[in-house]
N, C-alpha and C positions, 0 to 999 in steps of 0.2 A: 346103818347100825342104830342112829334115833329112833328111824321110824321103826325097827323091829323090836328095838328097846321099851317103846310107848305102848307098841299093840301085842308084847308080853306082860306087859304090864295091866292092860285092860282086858286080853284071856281074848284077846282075836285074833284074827286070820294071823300069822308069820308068815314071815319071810324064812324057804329053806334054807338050812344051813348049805347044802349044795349050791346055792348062788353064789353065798360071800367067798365058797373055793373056786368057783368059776369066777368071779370078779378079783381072786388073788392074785388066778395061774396067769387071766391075762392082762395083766401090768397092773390091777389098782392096789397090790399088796399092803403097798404104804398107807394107804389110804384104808385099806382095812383095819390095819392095825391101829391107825390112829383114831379114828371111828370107837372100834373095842377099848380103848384107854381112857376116850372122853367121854363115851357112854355107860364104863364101866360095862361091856355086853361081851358076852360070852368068854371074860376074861379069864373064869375059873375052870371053864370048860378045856381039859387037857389036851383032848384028840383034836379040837379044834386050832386051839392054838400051835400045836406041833404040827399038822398039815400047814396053816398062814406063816410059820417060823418058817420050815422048808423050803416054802415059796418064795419067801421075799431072798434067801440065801439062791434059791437059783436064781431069781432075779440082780441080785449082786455079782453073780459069778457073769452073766449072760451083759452086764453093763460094765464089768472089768473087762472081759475079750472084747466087745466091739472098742472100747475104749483104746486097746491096743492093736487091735485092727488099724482103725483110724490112726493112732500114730504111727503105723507101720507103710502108709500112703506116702 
């Protein structure tokens, strides 16, 4: 998120937004989000934030079941 924050900033090459949803879906959701907060980067952007919001919710739901998976051992 820096680096695409910096090289929006400078009017060069980006980084797709299709990556940071590929980097959400598989597991760095948190890490995106927190990224977008302390770089202020694509915070105002709606579609984007509501795809990384849905993700990190499956990712919650997907870390409550194995949770109880594993307590069900």
């Amino acid at each position: 998120m820096g680096f695409d924050k910096h090289r929006a900033r400078a009017a060069g090459w980006r980084v797709p937004e299709r990556t940071f949803f590929t980097l959400a879906f598989a597991g760095g959701v948190f890490g995106v989000l927190a990224g977008s907060s302390v770089f202020h980067h694509k915070s105002r952007k709606g579609s984007f934030m509501v795809v990384v919001l849905v993700s990190a919710l499956v990712w919650v739901a997907v870390l409550v079941e194995l949770e109880r998976l594993a307590g069900s051992l």
